[in-house]
N, C-alpha and C positions, 0 to 999 in steps of 0.2 A: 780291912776296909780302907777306903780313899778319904784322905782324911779331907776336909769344907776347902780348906786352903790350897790343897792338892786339887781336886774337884774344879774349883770354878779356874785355874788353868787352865786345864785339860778345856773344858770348854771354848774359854776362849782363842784357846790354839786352834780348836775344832772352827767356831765361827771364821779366822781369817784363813784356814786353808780352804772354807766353802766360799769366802769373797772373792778369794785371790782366783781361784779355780772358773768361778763363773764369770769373772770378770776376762778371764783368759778363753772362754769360751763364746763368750758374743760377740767381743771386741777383734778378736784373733789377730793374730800377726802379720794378717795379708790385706787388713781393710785400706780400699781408697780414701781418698780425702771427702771424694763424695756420695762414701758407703756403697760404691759396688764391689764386692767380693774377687778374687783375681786370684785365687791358691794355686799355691808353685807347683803342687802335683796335679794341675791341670790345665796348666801352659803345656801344647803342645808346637813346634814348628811349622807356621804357614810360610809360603813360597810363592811370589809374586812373578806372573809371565807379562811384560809388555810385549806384544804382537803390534808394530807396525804394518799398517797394511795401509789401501785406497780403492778406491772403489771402481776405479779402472784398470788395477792389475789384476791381470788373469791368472796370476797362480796363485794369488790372496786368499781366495775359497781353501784352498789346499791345507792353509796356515790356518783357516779358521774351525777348519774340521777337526783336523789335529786338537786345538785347543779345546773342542768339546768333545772329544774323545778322553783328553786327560782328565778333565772335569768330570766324566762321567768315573773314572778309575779311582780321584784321590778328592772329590767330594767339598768339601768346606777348607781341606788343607790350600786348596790351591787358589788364588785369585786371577782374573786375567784380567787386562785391559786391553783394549783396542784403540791404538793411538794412531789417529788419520792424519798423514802429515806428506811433506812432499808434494811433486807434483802428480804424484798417483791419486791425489785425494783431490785436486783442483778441480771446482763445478766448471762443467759447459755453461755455455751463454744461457738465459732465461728464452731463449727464442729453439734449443734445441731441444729433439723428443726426450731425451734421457741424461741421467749424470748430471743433472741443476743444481743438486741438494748439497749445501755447501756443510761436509762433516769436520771442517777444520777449526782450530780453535786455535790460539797463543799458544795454551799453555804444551798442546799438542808438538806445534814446531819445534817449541823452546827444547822440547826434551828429546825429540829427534837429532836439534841440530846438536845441543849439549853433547850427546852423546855418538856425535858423527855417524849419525844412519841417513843423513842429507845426502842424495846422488848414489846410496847402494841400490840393487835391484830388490825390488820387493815380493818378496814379504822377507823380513828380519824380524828377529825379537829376543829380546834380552830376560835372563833367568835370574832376579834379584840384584840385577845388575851388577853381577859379576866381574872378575877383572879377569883379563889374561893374567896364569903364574907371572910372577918377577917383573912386571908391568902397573903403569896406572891405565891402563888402555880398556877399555869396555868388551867384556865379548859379546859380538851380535853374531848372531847364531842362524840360520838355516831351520825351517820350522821342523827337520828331522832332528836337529841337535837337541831340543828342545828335554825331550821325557830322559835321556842319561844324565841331561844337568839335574833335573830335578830330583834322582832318587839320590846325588853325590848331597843335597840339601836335606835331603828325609833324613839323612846319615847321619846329621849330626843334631844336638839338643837346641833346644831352644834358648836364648839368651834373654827370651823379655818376652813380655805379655801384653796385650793390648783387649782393649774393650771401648766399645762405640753406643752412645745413647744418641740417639739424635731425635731433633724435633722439626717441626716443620711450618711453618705458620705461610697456610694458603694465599689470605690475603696481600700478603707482601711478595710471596713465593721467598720466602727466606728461608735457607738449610742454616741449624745449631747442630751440632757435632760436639759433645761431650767423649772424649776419649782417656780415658786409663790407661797409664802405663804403670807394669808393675817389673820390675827387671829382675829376673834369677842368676846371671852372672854378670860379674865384673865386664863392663866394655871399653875396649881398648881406647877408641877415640870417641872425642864428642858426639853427642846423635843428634838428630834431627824429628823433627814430626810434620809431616805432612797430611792432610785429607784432601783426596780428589772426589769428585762422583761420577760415577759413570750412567750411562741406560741401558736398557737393553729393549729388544725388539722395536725397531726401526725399521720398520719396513720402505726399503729406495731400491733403487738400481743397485745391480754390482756387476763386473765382469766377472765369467765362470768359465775360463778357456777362451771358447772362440764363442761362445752364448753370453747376451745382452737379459743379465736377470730381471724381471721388471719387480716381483714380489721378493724380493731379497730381504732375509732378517738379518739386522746387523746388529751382533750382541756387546755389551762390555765397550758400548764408543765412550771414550773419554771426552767429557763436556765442560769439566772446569775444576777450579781447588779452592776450597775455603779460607788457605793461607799460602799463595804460593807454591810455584814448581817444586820448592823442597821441604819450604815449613818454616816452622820455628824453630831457634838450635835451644835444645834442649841443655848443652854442657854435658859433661864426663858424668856418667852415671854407674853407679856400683850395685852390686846385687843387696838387694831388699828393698832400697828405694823405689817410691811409689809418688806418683806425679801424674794432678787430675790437668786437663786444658781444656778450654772452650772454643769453639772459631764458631763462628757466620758467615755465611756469604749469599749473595743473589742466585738464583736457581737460573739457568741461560742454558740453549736461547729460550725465548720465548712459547717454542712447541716442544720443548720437552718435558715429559708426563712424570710428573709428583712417583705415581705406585709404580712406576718403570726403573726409578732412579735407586741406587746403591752406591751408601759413601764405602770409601777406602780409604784408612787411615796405615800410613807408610813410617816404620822408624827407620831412620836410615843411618850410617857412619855418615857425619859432616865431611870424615875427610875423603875416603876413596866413594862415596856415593853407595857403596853397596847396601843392601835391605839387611836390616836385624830382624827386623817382625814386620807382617800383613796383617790386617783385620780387615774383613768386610762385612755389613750388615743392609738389607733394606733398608731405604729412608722411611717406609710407611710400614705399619705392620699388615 
């Protein structure tokens, strides 16, 4: 027999391997700061396409089909944005039939000129902002380069995780972006955190060759950032570290539609600018 003395050990051995046990199962080793979940086996690698385009180049359509063609292939891995910059995106006068609709913004320019696609022929677009080998130099790409950079991206693991809550309050038109990061490996330079938001279906003018589109959808136009072109630097971040942020910002311009809008939060290396993770999410449900 177990002798009384023996006995209520045993028990209370039992009692803290069932604390310890449940307390290791609600709590787990992945929660955020602000209890959204982010588990490392289900971080997968997203891949960010910025598409330059304007709504006077005629081979822009070309780059935009491409881009919903990927979209249709690799699904929620891929995000795109459509950044209107240059003078391919410059409105005609308010006196002319078509091309009025002014798609340009700052934040647009800033990231064209940053990354010298100012005075390339358009369409270009950069694949997580990649560098040329042995280079700090940007590759802008050709909208057929496009889908081989992306699977050299599928290739490799994901280095961090992202997640996006956001909120939206009508009456101010104010975007909150609550975003998680949860990081699985070690990253070499400091990162960054950005959220832009973009819209989709805008229906204006586009050129399509030598056709003057009048109903033209224009998906994924980049219309502004809750913290800036690049963000906030986040510092040198190591794998298991997990780090909640908040941003705000005004929703602009003024006709852009709430359930049209989708943030995209961007971690990026501070130093060479390339993409570690994408996330995008609806602003409305």
């Amino acid at each position: 027999m177990i002798q009384m003395k023996n006995l209520k050990q045993y028990l209370l051995l039992f009692s803290y391997l069932f604390v310890v046990s449940a307390c290791d199962e609600i709590d787990g080793p992945y929660g955020g700061s602000s209890g959204n979940v982010i588990p490392t086996d289900s971080v997968v690698r997203k891949v960010l396409i910025e598409d330059f385009t304007g709504h006077t180049c005629q081979a822009c359509p070309n780059a935009h089909r491409k881009a919903s063609d990927l979209l249709n292939t690799y699904g929620e891995r891929l995000v795109v944005i459509a950044v209107h910059a240059d003078f391919w995106a410059d409105p005609y006068p308010p006196t002319a039939p078509y091309f009025t609709y002014d798609f340009r913004t700052p934040l647009a320019t800033q990231i064209a000129t940053d990354f010298g696609v100012i005075g390339q022929p358009f369409p270009k677009g950069m694949v997580n902002r990649m560098l040329n080998p042995g280079t700090n130099d940007p590759q802008i790409l050709d909208w057929a380069a496009w889908a081989p950079k992306l699977s050299e991206w599928y290739a490799l693991p994901a280095d961090a995780g992202l997640e996006i809550t956001p909120t939206y309050d009508a009456g101010s038109r104010t975007i909150t972006a609550e975003v998680d990061v949860k990081v699985v490996d070690n990253l070499v330079n400091p990162a960054k955190l950005a959220v832009y938001f973009i819209e989709d279906s805008i229906i204006q003018w586009q050129k399509d060759g030598t056709s003057n589109v009048q109903n033209y959808v224009h998906n994924h136009v980049l219309r502004g950032s809750l913290n800036g072109a690049y963000g906030e630097d986040l510092g040198t971040l190591n794998a298991g570290d997990e780090i909640s942020k908040t941003y705000s910002n005004s929703l602009v311009p003024n006709d852009a539609v709430p359930e049209k809008i989708k943030l995209v939060a961007i971690l990026s290396d501070a130093v060479t600018k390339e993409v570690i993770q994408v996330e995008e999410v609806d602003l409305l449900p």
